[in-house]
Biopython code that builds the backbone (N, CA, C, O; Angstrom):
import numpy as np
from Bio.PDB.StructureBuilder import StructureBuilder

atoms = [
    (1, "UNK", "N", (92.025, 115.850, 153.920)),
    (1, "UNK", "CA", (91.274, 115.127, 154.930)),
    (1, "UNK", "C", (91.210, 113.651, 154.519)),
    (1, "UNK", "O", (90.917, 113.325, 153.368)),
    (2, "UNK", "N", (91.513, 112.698, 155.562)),
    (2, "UNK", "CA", (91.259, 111.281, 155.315)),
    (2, "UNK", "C", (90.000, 111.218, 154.419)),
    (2, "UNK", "O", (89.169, 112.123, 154.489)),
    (3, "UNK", "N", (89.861, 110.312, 153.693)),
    (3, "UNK", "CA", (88.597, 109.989, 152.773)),
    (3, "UNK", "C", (87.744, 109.301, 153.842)),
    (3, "UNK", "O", (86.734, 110.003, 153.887)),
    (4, "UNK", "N", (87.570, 108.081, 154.930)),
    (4, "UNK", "CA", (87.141, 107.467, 155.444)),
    (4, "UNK", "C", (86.669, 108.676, 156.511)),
    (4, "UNK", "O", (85.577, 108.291, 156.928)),
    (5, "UNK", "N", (86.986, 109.938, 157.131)),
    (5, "UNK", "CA", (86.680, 111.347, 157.693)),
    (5, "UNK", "C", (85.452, 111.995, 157.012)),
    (5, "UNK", "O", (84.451, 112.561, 157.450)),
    (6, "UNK", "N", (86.011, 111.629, 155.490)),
    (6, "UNK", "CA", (85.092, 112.444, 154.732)),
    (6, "UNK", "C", (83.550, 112.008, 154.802)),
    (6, "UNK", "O", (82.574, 112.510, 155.360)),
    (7, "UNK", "N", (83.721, 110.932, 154.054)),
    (7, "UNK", "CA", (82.621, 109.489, 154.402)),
    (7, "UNK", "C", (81.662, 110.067, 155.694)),
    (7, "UNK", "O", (80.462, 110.329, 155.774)),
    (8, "UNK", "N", (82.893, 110.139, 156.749)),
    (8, "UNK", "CA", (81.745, 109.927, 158.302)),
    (8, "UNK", "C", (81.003, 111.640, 158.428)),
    (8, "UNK", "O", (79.990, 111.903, 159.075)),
    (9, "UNK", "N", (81.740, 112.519, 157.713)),
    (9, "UNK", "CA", (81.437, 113.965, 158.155)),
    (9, "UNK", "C", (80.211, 113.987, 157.342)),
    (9, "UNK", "O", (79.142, 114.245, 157.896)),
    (10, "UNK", "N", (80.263, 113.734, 156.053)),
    (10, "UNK", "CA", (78.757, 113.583, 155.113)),
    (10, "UNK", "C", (78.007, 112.831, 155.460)),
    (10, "UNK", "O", (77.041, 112.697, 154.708)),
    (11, "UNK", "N", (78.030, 112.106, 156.524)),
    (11, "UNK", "CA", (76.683, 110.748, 156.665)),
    (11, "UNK", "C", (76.085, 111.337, 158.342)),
    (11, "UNK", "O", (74.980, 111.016, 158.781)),
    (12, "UNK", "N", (77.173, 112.321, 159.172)),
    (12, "UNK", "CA", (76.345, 113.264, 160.238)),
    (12, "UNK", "C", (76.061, 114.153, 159.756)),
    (12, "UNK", "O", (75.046, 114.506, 160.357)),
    (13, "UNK", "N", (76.384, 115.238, 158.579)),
    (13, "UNK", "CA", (75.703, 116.511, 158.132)),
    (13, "UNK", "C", (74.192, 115.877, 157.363)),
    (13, "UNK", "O", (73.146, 116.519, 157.462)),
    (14, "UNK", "N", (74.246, 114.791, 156.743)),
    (14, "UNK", "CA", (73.095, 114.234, 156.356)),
    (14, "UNK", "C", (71.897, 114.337, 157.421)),
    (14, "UNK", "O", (70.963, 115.130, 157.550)),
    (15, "UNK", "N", (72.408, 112.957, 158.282)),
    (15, "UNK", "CA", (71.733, 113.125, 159.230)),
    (15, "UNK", "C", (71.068, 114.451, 160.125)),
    (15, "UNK", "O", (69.971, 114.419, 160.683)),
    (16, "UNK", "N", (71.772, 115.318, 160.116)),
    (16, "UNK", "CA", (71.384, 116.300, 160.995)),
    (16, "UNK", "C", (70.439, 117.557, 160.083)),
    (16, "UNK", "O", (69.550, 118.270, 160.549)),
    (17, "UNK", "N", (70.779, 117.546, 159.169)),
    (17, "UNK", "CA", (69.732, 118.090, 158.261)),
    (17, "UNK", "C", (68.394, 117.536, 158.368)),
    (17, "UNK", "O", (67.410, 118.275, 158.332)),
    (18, "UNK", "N", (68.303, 116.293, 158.497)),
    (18, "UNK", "CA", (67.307, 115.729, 158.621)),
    (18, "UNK", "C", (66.502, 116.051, 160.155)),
    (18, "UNK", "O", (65.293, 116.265, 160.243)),
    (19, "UNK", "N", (67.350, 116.034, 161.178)),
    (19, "UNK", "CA", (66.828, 116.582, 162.015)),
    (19, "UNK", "C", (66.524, 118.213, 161.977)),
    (19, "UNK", "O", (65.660, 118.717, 162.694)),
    (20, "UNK", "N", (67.123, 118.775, 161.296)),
    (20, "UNK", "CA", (66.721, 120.196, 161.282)),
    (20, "UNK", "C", (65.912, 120.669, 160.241)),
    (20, "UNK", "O", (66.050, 121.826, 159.843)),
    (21, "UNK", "N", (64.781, 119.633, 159.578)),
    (21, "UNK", "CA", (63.764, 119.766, 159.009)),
    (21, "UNK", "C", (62.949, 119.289, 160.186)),
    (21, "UNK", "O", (62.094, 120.080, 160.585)),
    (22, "UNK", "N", (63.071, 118.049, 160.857)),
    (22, "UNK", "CA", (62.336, 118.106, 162.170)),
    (22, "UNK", "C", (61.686, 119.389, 162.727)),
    (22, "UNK", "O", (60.612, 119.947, 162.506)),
    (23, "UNK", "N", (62.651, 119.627, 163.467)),
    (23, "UNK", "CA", (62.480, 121.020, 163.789)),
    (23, "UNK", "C", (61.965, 122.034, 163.307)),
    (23, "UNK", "O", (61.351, 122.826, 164.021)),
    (24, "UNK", "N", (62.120, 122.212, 161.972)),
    (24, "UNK", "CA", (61.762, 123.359, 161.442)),
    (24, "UNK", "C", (59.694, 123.177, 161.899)),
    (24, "UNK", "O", (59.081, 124.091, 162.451)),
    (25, "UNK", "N", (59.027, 121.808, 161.480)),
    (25, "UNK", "CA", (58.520, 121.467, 161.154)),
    (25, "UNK", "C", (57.702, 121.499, 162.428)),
    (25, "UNK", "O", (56.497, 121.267, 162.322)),
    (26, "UNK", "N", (58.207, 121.756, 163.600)),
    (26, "UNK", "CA", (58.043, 121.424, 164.925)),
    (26, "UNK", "C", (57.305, 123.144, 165.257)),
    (26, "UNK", "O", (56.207, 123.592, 165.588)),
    (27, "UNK", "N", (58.879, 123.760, 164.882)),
    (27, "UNK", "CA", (58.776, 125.067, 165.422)),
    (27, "UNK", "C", (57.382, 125.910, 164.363)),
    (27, "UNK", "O", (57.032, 127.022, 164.758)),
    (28, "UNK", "N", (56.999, 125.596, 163.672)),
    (28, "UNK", "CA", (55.964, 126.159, 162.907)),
    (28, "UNK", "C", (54.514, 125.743, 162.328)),
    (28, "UNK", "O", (53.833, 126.038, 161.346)),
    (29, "UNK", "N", (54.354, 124.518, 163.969)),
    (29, "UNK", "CA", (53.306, 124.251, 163.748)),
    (29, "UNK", "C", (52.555, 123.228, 163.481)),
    (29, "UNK", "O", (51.397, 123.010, 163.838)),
    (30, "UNK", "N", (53.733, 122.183, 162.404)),
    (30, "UNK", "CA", (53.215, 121.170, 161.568)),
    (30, "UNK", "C", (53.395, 120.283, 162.364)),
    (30, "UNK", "O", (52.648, 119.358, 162.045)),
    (31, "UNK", "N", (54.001, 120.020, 163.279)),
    (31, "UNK", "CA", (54.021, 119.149, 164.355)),
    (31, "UNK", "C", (53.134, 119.569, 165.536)),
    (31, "UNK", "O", (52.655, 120.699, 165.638)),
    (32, "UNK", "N", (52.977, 118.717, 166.294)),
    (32, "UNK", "CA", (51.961, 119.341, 167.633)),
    (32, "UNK", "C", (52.870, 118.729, 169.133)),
    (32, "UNK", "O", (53.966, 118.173, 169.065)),
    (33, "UNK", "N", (52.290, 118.932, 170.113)),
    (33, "UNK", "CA", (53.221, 118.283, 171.400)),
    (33, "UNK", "C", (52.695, 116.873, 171.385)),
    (33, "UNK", "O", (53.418, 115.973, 171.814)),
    (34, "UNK", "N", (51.384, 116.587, 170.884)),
    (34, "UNK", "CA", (50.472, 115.394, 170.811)),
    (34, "UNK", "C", (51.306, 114.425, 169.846)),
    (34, "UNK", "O", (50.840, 113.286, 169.823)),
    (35, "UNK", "N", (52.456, 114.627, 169.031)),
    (35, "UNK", "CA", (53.183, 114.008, 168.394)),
    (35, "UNK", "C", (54.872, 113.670, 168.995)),
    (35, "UNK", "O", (55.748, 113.162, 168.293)),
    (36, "UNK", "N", (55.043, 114.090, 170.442)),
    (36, "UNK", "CA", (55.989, 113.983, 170.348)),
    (36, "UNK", "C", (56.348, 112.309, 171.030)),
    (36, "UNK", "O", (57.379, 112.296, 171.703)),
    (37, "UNK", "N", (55.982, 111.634, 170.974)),
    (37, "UNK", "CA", (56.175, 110.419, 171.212)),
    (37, "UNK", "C", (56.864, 109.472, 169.822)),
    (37, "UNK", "O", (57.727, 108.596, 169.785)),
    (38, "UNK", "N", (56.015, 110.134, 168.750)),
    (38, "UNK", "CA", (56.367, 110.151, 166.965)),
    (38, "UNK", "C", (57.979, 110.481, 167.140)),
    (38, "UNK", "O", (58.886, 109.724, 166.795)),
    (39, "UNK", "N", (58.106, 111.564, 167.652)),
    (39, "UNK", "CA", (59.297, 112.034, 167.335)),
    (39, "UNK", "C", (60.608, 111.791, 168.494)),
    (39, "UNK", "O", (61.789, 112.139, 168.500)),
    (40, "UNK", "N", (59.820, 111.082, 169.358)),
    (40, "UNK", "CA", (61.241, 110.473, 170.371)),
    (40, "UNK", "C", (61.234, 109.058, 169.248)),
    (40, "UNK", "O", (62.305, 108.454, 169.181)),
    (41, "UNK", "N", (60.315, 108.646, 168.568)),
    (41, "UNK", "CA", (60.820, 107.583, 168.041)),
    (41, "UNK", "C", (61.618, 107.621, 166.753)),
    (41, "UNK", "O", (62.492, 106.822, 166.417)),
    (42, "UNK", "N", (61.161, 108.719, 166.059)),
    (42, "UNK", "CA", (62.279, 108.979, 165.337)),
    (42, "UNK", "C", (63.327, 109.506, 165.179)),
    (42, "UNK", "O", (63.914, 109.584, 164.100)),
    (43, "UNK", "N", (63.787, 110.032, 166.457)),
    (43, "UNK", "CA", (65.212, 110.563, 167.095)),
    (43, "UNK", "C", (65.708, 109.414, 167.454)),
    (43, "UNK", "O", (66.926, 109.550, 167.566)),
    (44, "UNK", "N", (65.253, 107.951, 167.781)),
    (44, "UNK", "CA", (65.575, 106.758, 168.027)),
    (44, "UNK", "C", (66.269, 105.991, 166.727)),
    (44, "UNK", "O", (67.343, 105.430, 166.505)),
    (45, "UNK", "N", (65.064, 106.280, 166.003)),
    (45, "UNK", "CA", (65.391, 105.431, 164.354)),
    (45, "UNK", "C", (66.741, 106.331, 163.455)),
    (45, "UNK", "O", (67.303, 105.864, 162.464)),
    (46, "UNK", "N", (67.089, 107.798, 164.131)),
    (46, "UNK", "CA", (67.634, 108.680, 163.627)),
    (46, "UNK", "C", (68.830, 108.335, 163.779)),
    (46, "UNK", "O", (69.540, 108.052, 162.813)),
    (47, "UNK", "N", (69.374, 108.290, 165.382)),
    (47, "UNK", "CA", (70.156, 107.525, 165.580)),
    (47, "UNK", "C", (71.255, 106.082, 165.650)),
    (47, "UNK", "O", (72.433, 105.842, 165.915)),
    (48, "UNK", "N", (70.013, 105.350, 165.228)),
    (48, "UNK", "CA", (70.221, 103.489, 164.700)),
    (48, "UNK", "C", (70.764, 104.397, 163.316)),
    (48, "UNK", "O", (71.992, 104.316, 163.288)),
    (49, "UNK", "N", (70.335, 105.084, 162.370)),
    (49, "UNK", "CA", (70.351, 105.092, 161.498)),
    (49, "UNK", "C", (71.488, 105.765, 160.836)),
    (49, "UNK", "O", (71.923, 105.465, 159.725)),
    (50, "UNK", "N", (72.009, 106.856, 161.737)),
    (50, "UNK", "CA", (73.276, 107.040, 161.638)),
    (50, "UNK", "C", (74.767, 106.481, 161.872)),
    (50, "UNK", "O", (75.926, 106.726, 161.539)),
    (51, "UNK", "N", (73.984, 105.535, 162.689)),
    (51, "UNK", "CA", (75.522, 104.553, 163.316)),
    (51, "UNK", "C", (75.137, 103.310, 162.562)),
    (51, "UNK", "O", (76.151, 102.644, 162.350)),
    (52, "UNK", "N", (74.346, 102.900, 162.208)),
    (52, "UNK", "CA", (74.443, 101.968, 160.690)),
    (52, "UNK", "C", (75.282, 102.494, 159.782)),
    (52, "UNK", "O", (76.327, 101.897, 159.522)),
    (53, "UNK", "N", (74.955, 103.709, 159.150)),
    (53, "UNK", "CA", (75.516, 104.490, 158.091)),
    (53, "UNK", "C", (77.317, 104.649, 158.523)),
    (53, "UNK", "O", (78.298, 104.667, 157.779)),
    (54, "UNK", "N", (77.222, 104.738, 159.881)),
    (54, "UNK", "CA", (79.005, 105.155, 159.823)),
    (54, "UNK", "C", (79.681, 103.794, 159.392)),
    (54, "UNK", "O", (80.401, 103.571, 158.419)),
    (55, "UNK", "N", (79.177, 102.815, 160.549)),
    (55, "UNK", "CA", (79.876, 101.363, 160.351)),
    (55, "UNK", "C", (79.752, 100.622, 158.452)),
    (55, "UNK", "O", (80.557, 99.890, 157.876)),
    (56, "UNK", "N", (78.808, 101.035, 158.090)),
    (56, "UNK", "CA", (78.849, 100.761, 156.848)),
    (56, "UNK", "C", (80.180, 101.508, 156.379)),
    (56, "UNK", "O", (81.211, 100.852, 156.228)),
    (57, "UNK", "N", (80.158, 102.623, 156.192)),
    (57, "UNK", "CA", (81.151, 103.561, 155.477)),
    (57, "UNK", "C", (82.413, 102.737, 155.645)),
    (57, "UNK", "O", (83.099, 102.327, 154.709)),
    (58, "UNK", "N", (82.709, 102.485, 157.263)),
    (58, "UNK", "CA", (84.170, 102.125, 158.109)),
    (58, "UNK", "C", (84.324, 100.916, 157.132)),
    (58, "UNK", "O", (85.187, 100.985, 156.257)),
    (59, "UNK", "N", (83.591, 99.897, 157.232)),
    (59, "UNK", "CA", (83.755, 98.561, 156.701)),
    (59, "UNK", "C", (83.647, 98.758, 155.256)),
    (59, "UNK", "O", (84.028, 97.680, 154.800)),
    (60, "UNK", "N", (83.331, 99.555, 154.234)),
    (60, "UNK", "CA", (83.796, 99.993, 152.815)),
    (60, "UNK", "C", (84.673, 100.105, 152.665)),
    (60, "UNK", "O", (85.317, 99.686, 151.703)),
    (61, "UNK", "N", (85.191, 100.969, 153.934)),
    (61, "UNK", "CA", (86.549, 101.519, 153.464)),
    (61, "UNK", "C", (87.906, 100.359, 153.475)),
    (61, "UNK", "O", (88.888, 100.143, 152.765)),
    (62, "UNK", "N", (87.193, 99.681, 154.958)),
    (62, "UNK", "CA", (88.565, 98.658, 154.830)),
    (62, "UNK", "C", (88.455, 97.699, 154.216)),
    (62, "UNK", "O", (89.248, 96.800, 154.496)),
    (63, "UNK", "N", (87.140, 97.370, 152.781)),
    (63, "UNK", "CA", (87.199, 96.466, 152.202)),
    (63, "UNK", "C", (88.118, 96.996, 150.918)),
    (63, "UNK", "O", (89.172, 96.515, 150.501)),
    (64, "UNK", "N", (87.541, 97.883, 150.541)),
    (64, "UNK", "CA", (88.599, 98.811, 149.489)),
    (64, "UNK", "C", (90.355, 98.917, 149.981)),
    (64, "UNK", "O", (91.389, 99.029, 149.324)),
    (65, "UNK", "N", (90.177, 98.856, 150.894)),
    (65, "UNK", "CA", (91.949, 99.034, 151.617)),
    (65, "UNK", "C", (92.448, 97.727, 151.483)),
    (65, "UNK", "O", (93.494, 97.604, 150.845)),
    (66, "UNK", "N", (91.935, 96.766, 151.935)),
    (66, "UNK", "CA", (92.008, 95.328, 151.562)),
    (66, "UNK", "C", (92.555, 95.040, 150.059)),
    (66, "UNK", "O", (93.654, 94.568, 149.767)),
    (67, "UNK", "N", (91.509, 95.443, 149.174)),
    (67, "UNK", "CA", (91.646, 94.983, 147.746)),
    (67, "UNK", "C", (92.856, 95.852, 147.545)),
    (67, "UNK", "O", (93.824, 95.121, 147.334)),
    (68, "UNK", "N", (93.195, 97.176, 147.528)),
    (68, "UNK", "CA", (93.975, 98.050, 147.149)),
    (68, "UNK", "C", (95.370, 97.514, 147.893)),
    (68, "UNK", "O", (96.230, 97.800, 147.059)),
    (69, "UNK", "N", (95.927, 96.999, 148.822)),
    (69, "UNK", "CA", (96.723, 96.480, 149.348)),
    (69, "UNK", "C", (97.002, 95.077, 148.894)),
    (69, "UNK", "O", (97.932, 94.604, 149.547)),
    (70, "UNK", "N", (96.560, 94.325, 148.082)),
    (70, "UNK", "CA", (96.811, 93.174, 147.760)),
    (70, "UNK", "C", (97.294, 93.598, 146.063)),
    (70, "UNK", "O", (96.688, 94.297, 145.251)),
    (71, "UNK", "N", (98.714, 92.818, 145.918)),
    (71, "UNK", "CA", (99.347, 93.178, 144.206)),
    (71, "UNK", "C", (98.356, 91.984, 143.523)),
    (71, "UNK", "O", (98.507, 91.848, 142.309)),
    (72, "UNK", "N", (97.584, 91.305, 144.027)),
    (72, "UNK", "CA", (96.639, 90.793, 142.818)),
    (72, "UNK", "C", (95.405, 91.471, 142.797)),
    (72, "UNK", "O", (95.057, 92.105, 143.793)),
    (73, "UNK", "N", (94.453, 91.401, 141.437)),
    (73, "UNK", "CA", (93.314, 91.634, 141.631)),
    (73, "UNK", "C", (92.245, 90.449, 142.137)),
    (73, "UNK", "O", (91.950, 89.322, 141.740)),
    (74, "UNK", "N", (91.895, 91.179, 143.053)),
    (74, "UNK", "CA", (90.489, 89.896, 143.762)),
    (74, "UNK", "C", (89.167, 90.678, 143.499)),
    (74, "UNK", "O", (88.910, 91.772, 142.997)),
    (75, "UNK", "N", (88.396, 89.615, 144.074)),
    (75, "UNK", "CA", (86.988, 89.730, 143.945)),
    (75, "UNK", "C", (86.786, 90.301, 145.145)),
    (75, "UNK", "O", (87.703, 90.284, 145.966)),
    (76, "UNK", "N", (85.293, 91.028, 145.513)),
    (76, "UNK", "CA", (85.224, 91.160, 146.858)),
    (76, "UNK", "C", (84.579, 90.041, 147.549)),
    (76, "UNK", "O", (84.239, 90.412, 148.672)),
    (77, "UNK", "N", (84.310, 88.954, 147.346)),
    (77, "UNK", "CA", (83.877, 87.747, 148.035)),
    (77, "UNK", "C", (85.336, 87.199, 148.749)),
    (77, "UNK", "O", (85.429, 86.562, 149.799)),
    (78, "UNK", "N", (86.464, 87.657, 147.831)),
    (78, "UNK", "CA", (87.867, 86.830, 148.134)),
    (78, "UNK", "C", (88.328, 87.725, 149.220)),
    (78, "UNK", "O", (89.181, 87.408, 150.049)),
    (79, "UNK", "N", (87.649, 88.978, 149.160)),
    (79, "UNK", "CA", (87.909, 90.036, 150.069)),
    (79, "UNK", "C", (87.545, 89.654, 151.421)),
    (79, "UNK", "O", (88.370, 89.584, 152.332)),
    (80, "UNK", "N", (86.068, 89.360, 151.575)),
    (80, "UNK", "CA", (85.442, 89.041, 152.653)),
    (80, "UNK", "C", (86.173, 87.678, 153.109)),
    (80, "UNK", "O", (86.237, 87.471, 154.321)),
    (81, "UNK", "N", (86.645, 86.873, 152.354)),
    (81, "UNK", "CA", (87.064, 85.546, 152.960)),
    (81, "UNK", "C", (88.459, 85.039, 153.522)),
    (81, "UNK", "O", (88.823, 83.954, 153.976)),
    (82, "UNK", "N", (89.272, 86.585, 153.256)),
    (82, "UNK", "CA", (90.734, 86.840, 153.615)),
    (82, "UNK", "C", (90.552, 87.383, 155.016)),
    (82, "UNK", "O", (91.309, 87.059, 155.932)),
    (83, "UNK", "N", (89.120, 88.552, 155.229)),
    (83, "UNK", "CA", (89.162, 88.797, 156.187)),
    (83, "UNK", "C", (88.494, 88.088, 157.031)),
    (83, "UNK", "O", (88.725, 88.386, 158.203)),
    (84, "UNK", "N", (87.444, 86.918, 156.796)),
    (84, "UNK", "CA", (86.991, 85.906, 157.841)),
    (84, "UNK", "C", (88.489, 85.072, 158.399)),
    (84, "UNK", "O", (88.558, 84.538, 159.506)),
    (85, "UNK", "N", (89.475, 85.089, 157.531)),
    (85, "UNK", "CA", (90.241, 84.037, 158.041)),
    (85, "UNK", "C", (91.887, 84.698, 158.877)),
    (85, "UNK", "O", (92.987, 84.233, 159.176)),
    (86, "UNK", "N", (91.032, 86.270, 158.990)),
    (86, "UNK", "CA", (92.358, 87.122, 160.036)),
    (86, "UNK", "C", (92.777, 88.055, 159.382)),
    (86, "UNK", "O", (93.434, 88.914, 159.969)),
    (87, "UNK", "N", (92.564, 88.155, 158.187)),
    (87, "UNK", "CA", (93.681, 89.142, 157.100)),
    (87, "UNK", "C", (92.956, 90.517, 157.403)),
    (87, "UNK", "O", (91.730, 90.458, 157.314)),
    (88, "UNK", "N", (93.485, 91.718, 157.737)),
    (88, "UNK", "CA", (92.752, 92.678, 158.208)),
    (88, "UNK", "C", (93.533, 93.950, 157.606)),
    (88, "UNK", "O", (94.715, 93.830, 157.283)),
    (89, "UNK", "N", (92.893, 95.091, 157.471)),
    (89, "UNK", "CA", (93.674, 96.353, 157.287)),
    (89, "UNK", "C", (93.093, 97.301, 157.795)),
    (89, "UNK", "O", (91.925, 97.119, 158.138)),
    (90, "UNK", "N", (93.783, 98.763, 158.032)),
    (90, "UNK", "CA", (93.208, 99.830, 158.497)),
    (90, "UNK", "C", (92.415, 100.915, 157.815)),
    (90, "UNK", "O", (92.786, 101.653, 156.903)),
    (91, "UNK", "N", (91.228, 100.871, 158.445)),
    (91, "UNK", "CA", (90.285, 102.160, 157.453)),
    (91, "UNK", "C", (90.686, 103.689, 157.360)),
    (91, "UNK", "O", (90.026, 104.601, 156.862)),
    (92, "UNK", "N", (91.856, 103.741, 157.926)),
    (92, "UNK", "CA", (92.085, 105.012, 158.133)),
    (92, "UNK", "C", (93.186, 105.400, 157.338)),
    (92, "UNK", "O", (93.666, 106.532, 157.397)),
    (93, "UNK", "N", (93.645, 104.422, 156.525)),
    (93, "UNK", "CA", (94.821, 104.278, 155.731)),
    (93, "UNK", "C", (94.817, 105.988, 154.999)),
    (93, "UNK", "O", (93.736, 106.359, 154.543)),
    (94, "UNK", "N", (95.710, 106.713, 154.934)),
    (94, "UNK", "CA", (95.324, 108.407, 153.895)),
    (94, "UNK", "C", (95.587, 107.951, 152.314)),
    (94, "UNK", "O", (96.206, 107.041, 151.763)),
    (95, "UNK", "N", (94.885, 108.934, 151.945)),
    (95, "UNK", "CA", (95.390, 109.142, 150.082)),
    (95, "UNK", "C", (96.497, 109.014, 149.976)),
    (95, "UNK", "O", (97.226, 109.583, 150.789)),
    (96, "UNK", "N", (96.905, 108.430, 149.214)),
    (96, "UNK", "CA", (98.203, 108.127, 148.527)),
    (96, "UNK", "C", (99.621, 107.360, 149.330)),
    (96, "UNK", "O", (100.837, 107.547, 149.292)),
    (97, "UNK", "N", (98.289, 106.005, 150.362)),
    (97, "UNK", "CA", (99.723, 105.568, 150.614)),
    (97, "UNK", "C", (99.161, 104.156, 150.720)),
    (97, "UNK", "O", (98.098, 103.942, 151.302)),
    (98, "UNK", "N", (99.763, 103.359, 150.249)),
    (98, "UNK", "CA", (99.420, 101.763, 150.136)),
    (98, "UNK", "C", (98.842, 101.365, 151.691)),
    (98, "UNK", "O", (99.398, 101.862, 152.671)),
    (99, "UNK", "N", (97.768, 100.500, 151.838)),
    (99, "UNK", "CA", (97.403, 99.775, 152.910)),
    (99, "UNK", "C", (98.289, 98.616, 153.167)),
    (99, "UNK", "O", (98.658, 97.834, 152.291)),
    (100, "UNK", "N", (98.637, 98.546, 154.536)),
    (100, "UNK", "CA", (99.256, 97.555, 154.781)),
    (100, "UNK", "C", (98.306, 96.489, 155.629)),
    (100, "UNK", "O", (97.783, 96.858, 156.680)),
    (101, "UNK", "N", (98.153, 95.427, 155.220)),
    (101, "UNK", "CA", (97.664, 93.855, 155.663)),
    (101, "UNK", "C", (98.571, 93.813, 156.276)),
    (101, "UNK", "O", (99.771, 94.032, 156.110)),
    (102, "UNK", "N", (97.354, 93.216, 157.774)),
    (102, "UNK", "CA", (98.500, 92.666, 158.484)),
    (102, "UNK", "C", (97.180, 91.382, 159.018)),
    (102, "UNK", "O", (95.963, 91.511, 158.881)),
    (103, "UNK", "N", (97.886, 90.258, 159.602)),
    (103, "UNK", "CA", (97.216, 88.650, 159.819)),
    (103, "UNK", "C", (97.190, 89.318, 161.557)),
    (103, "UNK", "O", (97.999, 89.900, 162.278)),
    (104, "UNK", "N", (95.646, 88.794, 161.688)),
    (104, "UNK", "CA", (95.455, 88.706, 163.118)),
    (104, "UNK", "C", (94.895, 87.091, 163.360)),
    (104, "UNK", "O", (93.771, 86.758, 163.737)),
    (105, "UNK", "N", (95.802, 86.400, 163.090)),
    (105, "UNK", "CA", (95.383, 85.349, 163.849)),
    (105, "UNK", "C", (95.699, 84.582, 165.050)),
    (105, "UNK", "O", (96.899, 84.418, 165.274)),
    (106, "UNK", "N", (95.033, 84.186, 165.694)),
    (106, "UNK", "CA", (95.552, 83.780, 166.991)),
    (106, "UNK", "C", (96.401, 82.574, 167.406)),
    (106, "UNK", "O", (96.731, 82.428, 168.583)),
]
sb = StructureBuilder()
sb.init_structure("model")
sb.init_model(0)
sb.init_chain("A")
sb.init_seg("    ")
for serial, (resi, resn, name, xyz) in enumerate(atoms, 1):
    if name == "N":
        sb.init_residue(resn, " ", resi, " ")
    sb.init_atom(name, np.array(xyz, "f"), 0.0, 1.0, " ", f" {name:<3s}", serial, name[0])
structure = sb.get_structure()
């Protein structure tokens, strides 16, 4: 399985565990209906919070794909500043095969 797959499959099983302590928590009591306003808001924050978590992962990955695709060693500041100026690669790159940079500039 792609590693950047892997990344996203562990950061929704996370998440959803978390909702299924919700629930549990719901269905037995410890919650009331008088709370569910609590809990549309944290099905709100649940959500922000998972699609933070993916885009983080995505943008790890293609900073690592970045560095790993370049025959020098850089910093990741040199990382971020190759890609402010167009230099881009794909997060989806698989195990065991070099990232290819490619310039998106206009």
């Amino acid at each position: 399985m792609n590693p950047l797959y892997s990344q996203f499959l562990t950061a929704i099983l996370r998440h959803l565990l978390t909702v299924s302590a919700g629930s549990w928590l719901l269905k037995h009591g410890i919650l009331n209906a008088a709370q569910i306003e609590e809990t549309i808001l944290a099905v709100v924050a649940f959500l922000i919070g998972m699609g933070w978590s993916l885009w983080n992962k995505y943008r790890s990955k293609q900073e690592f794909n970045m560095a790993a695709g370049l025959e020098a060693k850089v910093s990741l500041s040199e990382v971020h500043q190759m890609q402010s100026n167009g230099m881009n690669v794909s997060a989806k790159t698989p195990k065991g095969e070099i990232p290819t940079i490619r310039s998106d500039f206009k």
